[in-house]
N, CA and C atoms as a LAMMPS dump frame, in Angstrom:
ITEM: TIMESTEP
0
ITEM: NUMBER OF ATOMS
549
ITEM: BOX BOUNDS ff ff ff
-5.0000000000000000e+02 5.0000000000000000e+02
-5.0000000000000000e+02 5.0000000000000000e+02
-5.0000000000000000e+02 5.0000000000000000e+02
ITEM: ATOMS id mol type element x y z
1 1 1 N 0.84 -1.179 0
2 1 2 C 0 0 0
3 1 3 C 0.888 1.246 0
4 2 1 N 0.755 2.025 -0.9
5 2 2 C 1.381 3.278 -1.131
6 2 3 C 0.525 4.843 -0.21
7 3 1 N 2.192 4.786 0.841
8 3 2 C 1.952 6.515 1.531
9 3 3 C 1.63 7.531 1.144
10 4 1 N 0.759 8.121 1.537
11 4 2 C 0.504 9.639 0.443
12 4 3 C 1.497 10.375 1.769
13 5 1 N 1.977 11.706 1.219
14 5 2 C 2.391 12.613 1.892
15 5 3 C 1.268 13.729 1.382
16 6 1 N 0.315 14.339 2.519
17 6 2 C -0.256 15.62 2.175
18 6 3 C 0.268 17.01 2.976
19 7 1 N -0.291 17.977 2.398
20 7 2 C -0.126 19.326 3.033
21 7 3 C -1.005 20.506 2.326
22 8 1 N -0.171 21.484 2.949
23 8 2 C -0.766 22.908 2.374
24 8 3 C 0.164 23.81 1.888
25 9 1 N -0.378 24.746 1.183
26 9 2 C 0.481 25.729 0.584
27 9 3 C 0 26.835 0.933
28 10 1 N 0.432 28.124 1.937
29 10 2 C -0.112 29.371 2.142
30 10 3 C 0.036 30.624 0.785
31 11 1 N -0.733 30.854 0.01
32 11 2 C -1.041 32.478 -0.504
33 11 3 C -1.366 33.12 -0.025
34 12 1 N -0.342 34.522 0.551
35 12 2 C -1.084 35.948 0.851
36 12 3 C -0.445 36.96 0.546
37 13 1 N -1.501 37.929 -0.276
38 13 2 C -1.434 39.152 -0.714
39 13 3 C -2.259 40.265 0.055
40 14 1 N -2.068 41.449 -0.582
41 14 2 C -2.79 42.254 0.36
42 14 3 C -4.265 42.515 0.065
43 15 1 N -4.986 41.63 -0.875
44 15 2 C -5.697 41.277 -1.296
45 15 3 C -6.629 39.715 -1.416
46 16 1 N -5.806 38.977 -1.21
47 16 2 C -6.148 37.332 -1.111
48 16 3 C -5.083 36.898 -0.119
49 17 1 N -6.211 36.04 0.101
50 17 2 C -5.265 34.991 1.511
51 17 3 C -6.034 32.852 0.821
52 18 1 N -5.214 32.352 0.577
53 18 2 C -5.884 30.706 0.418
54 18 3 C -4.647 29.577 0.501
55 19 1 N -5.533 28.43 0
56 19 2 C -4.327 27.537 0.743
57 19 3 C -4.39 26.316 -0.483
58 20 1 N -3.382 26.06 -0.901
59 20 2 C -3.61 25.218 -1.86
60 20 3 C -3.168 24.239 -1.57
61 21 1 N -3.714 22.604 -1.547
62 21 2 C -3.441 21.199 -0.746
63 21 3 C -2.871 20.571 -2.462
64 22 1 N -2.056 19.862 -1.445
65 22 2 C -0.924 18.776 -2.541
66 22 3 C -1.094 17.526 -1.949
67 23 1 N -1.029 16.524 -2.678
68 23 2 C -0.973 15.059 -2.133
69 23 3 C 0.3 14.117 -3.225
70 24 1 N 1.4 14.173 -3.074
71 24 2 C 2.418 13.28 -3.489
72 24 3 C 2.271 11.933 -3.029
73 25 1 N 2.934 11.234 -3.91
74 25 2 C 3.299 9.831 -3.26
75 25 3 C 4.253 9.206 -3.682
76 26 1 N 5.355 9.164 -2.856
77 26 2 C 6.425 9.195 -2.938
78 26 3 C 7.176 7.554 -3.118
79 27 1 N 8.128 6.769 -3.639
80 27 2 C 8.46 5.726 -3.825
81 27 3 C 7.789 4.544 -2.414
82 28 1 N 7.663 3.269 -2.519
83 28 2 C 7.843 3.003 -1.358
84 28 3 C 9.067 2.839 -0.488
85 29 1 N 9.077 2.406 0.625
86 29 2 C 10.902 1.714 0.746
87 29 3 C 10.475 0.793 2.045
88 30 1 N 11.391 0.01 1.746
89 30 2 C 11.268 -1.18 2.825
90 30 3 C 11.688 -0.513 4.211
91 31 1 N 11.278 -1.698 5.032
92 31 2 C 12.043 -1.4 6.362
93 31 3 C 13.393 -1.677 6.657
94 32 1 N 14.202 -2.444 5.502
95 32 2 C 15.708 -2.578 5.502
96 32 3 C 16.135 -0.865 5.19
97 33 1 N 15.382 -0.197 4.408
98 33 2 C 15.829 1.236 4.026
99 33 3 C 16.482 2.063 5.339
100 34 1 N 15.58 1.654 6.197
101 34 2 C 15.408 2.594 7.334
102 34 3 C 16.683 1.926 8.278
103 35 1 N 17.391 1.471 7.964
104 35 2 C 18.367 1.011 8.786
105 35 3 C 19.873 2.1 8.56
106 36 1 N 20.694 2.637 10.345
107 36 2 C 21.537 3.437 10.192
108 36 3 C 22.315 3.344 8.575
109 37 1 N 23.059 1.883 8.283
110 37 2 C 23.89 2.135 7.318
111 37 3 C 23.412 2.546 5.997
112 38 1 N 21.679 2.518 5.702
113 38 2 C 21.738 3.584 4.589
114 38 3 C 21.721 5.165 4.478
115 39 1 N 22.31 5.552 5.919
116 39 2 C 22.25 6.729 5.467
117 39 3 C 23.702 7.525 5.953
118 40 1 N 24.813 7.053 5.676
119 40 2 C 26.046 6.723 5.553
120 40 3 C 26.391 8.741 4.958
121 41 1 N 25.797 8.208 3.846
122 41 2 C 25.742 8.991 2.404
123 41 3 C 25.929 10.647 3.06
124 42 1 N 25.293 10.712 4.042
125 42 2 C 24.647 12.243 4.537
126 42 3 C 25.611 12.729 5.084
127 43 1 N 27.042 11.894 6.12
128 43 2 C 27.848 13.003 6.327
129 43 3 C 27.128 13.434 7.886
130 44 1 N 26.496 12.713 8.886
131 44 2 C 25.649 13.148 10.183
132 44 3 C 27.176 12.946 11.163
133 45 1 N 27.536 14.26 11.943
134 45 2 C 28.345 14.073 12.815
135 45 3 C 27.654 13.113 14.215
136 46 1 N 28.872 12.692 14.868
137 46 2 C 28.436 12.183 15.793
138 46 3 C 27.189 12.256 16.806
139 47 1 N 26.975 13.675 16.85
140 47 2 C 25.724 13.473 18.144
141 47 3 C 24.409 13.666 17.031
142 48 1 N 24.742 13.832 15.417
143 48 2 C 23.404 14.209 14.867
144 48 3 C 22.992 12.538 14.943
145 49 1 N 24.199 11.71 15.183
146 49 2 C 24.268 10.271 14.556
147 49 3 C 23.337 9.498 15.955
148 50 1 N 23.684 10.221 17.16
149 50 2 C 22.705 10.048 18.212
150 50 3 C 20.971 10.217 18.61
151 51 1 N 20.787 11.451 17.172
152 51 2 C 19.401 11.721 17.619
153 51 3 C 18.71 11.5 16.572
154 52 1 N 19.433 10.64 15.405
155 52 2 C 19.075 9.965 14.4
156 52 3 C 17.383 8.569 14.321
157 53 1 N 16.649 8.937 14.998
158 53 2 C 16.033 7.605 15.221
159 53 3 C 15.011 7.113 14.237
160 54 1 N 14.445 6.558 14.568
161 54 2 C 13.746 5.53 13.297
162 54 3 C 12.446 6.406 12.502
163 55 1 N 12.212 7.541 13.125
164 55 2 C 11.105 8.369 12.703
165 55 3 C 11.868 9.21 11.623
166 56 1 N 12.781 10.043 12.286
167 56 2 C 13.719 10.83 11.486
168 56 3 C 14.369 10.382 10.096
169 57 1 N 14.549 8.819 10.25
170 57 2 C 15.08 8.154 8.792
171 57 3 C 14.265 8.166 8.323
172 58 1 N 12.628 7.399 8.482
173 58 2 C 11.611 7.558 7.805
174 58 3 C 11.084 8.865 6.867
175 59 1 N 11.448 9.954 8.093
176 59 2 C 10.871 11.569 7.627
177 59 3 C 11.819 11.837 6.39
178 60 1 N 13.662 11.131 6.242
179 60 2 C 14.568 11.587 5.55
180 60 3 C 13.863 10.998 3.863
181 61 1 N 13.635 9.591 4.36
182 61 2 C 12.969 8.159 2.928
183 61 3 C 11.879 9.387 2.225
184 62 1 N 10.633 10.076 3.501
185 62 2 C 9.43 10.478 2.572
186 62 3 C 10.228 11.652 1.528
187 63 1 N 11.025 12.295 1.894
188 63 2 C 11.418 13.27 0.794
189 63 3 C 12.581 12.853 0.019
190 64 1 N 13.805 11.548 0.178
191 64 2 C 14.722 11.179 -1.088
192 64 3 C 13.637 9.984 -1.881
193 65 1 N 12.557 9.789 -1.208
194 65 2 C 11.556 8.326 -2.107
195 65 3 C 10.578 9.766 -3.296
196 66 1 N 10.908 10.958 -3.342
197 66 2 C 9.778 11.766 -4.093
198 66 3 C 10.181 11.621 -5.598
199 67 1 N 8.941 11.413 -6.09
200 67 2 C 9.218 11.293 -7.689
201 67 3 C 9.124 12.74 -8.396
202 68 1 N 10.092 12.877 -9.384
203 68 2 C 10.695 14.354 -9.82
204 68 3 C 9.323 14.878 -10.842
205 69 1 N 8.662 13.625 -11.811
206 69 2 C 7.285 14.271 -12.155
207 69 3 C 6.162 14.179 -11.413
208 70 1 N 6.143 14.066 -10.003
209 70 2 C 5.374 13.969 -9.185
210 70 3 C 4.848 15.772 -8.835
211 71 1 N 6.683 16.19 -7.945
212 71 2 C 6.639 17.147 -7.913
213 71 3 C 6.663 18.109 -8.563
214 72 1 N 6.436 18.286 -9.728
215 72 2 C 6.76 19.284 -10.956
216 72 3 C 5.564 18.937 -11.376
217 73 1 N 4.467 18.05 -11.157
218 73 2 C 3.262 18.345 -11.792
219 73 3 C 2.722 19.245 -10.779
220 74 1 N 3.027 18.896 -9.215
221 74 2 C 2.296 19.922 -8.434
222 74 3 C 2.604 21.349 -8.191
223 75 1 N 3.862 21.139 -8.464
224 75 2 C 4.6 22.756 -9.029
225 75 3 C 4.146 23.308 -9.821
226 76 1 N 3.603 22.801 -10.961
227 76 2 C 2.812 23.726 -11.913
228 76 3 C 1.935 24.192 -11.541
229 77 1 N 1.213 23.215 -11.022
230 77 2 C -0.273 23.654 -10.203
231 77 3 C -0.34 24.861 -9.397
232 78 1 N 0.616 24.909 -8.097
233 78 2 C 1.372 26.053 -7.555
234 78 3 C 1.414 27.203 -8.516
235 79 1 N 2.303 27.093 -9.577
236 79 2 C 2.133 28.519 -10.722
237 79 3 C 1.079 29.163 -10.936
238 80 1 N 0.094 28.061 -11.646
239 80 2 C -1.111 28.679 -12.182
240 80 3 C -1.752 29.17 -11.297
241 81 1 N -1.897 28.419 -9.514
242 81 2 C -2.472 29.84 -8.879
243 81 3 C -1.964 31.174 -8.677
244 82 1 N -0.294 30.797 -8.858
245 82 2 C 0.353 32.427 -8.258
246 82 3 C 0.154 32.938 -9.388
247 83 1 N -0.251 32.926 -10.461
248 83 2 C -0.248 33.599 -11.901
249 83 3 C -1.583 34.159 -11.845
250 84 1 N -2.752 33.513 -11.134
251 84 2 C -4.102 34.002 -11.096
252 84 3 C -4.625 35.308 -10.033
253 85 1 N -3.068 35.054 -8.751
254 85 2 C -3.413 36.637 -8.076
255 85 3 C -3.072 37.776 -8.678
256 86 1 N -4.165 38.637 -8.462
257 86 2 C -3.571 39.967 -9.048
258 86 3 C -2.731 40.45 -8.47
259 87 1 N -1.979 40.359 -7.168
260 87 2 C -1.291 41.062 -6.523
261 87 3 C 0.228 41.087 -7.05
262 88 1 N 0.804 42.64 -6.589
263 88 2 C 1.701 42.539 -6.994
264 88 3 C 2.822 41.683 -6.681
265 89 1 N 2.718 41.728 -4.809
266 89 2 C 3.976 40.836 -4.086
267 89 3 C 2.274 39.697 -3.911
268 90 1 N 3.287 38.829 -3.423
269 90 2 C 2.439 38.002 -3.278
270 90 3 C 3.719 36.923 -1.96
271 91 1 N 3.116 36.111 -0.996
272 91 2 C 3.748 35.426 -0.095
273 91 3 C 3.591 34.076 -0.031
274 92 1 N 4.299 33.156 -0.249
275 92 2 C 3.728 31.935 -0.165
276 92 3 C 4.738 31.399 0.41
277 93 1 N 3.52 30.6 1.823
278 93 2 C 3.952 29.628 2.627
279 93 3 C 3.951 28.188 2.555
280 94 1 N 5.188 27.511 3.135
281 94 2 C 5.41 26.159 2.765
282 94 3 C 6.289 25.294 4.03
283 95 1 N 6.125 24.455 4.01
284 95 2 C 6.847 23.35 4.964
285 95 3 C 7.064 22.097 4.426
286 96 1 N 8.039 21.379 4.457
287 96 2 C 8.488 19.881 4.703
288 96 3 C 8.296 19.567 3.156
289 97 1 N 7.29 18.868 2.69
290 97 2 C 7.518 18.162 1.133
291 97 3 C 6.761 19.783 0.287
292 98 1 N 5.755 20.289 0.944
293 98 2 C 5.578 21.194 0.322
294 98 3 C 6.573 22.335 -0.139
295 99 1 N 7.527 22.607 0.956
296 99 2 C 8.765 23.644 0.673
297 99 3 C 9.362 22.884 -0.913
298 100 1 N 9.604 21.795 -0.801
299 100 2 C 9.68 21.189 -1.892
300 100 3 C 9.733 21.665 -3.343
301 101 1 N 7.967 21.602 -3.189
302 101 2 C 7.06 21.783 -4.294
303 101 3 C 7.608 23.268 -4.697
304 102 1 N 7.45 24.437 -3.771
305 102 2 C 8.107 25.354 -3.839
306 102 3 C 9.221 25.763 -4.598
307 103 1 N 10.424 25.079 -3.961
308 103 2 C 11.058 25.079 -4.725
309 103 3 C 11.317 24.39 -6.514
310 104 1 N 10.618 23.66 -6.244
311 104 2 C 10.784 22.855 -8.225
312 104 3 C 9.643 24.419 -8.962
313 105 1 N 8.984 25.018 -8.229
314 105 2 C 8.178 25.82 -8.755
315 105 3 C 9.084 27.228 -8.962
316 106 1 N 9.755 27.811 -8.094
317 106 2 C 11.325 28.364 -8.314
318 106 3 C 11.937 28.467 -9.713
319 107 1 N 12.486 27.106 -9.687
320 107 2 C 13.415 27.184 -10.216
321 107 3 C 12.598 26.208 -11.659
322 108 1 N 11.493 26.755 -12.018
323 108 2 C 11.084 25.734 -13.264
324 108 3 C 10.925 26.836 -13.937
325 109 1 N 11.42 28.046 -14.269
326 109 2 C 11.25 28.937 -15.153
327 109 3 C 9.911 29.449 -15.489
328 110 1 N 9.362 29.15 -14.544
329 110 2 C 7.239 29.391 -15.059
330 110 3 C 6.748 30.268 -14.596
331 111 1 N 7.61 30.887 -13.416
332 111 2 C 7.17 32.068 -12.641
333 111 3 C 7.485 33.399 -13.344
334 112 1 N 6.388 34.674 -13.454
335 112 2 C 6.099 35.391 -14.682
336 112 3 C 6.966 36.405 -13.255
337 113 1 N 7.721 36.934 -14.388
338 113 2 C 8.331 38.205 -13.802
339 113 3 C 7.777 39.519 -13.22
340 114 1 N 6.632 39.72 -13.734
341 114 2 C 6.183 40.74 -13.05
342 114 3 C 5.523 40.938 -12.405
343 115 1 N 5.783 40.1 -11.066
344 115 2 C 5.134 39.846 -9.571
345 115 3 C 6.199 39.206 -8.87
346 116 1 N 6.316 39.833 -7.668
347 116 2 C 7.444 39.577 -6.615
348 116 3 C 7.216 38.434 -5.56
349 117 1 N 7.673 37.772 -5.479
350 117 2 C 7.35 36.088 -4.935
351 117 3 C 8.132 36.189 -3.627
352 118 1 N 7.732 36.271 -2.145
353 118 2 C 8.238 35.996 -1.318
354 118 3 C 8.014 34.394 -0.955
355 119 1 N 8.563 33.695 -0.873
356 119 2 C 8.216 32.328 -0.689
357 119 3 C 9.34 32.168 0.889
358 120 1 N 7.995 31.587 2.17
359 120 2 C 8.658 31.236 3.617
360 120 3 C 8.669 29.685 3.339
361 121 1 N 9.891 29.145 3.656
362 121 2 C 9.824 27.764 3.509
363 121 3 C 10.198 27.646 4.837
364 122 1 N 9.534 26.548 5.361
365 122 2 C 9.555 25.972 7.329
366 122 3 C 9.939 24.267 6.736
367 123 1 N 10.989 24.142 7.61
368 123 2 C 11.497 22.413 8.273
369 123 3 C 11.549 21.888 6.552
370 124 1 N 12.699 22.538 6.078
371 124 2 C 13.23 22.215 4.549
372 124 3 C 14.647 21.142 5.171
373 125 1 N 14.258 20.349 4.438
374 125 2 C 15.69 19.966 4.271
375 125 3 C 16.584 20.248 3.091
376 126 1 N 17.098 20.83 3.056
377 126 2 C 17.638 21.155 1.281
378 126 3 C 18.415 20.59 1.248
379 127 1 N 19.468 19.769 1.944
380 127 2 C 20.38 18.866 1.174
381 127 3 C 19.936 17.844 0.806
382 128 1 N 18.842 17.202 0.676
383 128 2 C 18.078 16.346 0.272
384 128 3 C 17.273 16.962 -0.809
385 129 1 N 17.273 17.82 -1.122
386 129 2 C 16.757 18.232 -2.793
387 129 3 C 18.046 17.567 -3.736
388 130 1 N 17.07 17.387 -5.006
389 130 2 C 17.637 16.17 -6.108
390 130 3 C 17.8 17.714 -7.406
391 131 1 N 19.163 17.328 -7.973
392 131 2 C 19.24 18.402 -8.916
393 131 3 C 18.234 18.171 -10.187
394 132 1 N 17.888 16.803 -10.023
395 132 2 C 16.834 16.132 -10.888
396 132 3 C 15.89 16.713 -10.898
397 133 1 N 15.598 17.404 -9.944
398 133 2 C 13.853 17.3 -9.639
399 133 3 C 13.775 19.17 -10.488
400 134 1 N 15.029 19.815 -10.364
401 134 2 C 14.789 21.1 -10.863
402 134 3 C 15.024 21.344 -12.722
403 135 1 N 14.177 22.253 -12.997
404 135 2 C 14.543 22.117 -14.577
405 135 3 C 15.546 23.49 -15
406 136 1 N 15.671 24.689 -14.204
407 136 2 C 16.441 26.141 -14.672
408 136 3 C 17.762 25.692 -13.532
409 137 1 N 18.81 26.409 -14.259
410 137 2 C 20.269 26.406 -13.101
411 137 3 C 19.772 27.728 -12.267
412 138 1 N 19.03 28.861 -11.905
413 138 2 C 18.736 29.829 -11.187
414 138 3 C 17.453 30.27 -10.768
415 139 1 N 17.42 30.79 -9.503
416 139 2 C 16.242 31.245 -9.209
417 139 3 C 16.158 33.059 -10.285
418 140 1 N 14.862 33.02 -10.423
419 140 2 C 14.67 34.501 -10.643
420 140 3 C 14.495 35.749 -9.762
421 141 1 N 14.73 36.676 -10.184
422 141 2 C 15.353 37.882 -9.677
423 141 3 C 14.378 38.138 -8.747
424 142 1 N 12.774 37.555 -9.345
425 142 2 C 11.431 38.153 -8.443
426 142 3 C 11.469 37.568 -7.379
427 143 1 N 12.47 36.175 -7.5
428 143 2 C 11.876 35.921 -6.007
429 143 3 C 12.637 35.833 -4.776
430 144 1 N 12.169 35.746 -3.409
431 144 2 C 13.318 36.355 -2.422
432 144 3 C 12.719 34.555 -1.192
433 145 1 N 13.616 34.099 -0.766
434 145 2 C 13.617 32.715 -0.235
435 145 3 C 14.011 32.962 1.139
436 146 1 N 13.139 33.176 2.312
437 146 2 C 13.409 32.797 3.913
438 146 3 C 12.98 31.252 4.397
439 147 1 N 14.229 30.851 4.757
440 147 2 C 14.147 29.581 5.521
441 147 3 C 14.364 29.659 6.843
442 148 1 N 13.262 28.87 7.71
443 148 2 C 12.635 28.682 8.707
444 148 3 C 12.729 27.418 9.516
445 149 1 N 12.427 27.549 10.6
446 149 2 C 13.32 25.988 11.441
447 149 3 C 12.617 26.119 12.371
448 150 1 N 11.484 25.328 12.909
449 150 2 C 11.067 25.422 14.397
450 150 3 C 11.969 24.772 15.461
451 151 1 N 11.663 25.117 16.646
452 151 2 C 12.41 24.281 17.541
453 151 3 C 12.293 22.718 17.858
454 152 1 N 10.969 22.796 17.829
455 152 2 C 10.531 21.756 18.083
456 152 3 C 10.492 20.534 16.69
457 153 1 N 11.007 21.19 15.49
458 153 2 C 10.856 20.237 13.85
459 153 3 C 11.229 19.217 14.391
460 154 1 N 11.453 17.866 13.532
461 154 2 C 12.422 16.834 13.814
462 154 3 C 14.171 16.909 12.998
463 155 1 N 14.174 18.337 12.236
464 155 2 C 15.762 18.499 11.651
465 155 3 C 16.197 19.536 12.529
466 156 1 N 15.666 19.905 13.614
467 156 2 C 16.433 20.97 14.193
468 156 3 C 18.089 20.171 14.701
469 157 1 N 17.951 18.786 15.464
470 157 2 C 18.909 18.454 15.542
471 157 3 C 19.935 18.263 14.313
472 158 1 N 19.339 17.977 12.804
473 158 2 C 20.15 17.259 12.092
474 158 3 C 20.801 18.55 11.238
475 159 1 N 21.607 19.433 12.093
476 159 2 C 22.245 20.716 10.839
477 159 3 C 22.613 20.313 9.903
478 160 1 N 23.186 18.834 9.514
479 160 2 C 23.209 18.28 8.341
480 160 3 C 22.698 18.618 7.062
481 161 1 N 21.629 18.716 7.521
482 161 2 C 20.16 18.379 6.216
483 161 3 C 19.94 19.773 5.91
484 162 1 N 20.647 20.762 6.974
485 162 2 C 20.138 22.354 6.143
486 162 3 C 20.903 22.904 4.98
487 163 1 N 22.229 22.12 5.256
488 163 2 C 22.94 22.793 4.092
489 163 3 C 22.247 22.763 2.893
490 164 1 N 22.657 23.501 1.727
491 164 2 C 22.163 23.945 0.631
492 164 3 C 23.117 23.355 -0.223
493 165 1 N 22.41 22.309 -1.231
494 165 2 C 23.517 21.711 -2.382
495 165 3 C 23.742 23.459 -3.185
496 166 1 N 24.668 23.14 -3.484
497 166 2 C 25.63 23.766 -4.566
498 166 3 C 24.501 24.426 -5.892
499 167 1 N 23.575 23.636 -6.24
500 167 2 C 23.125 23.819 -7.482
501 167 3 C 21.736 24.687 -7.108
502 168 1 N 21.547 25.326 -5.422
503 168 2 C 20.737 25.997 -5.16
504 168 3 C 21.51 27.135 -5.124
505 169 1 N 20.693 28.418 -5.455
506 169 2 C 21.298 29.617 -4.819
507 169 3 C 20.371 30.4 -3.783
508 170 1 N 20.167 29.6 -2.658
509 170 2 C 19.81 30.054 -1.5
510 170 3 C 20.759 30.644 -0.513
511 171 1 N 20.506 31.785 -0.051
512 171 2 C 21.894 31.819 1.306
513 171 3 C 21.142 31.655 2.18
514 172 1 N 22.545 31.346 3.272
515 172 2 C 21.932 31.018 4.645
516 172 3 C 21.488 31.909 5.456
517 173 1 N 20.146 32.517 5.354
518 173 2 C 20.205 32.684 6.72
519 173 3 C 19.029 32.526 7.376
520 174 1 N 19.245 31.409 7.715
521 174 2 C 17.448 30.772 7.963
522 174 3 C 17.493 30.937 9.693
523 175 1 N 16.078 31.372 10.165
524 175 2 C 15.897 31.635 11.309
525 175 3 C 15.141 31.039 12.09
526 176 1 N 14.993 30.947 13.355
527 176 2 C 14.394 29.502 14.298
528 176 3 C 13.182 30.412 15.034
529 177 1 N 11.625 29.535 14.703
530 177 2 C 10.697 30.474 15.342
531 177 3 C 10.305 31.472 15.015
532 178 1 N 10.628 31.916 13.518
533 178 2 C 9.666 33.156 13.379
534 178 3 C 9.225 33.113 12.095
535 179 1 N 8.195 33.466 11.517
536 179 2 C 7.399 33.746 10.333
537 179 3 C 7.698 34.882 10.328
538 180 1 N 7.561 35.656 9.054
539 180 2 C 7.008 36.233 8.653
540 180 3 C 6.29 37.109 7.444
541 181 1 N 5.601 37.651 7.385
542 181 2 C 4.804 38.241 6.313
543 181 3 C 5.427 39.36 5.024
544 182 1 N 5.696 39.204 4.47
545 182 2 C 6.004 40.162 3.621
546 182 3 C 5.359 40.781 2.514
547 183 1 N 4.213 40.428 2.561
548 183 2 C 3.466 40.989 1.626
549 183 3 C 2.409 41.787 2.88
């Protein structure tokens, strides 16, 4: 039986506020997956290697098991609503597989230049984004990327997973506990 991963997507302008729901479903993987030595690969220092537990590998499987036309069909979807607000800035909120979606929506060249895209992404793992899954080498100029970290996520321990592959141009400076609004 195949996992769905669902969520939401926040739009707000100074004009519209809505929420657009995604449902992926991501590869399956056995329960051999979930065992320490497959995740070797990641580079977890010692005490991340301590707070590593069987939920956290699982949470790591739902986002490296995501299929790349999975997310890029729901990325489009994502577009065509931000293309339908009239607003000029516009804010869109995201977390966990949805930050995701976000991003393949970024960096898929579909986003119309003349509207300013604040996009808050919460409990991203970005070193676990696949260069696969993106179709442009750059984000566009419109849009501006805050990353977000609760205390309580399950990657707050793993600083691992925040780094930013190479083929993103996000900088760091993601902040713990706070939203906020920019539109």
């Amino acid at each position: 039986m195949s996992a769905f991963v669902k969520g939401t997507i926040e739009f707000i302008s100074s004009d519209h506020h809505s929420k657009y729901s995604y449902k992926l479903t991501p590869r399956e993987h056995e329960m051999a997956d979930t065992l320490m030595v497959n995740f070797k690969k990641y580079g977890f220092n010692p005490d991340e290697k301590k707070t590593l537990c069987q939920t956290s590998r699982k949470n790591i499987l739902s986002f490296t098991n995501l299929e790349a036309d999975d997310l890029y069909t729901q990325a489009m979807a994502l577009v065509r609503r931000a293309k339908r607000i009239n607003s000029k800035k516009v804010e869109i909120k995201a977390e966990g597989q949805g930050a995701f979606i976000c991003l393949v929506a970024i960096y898929s060249g579909e986003l119309p230049p003349n509207k300013q895209y604040f996009f808050t992404l919460n409990s991203v793992p970005l070193k676990l984004m696949k260069k696969e899954f993106l179709k442009k080498k750059s984000k566009p100029g419109s849009v501006n990327i805050d990353l977000r970290y609760t205390k309580d996520c399950w990657l707050t321990p793993l600083q691992s997973l925040h780094q930013c592959p190479r083929f993103l141009d996000i900088y760091d400076d993601s902040q713990f506990d706070n939203w906020v609004d920019a539109a």
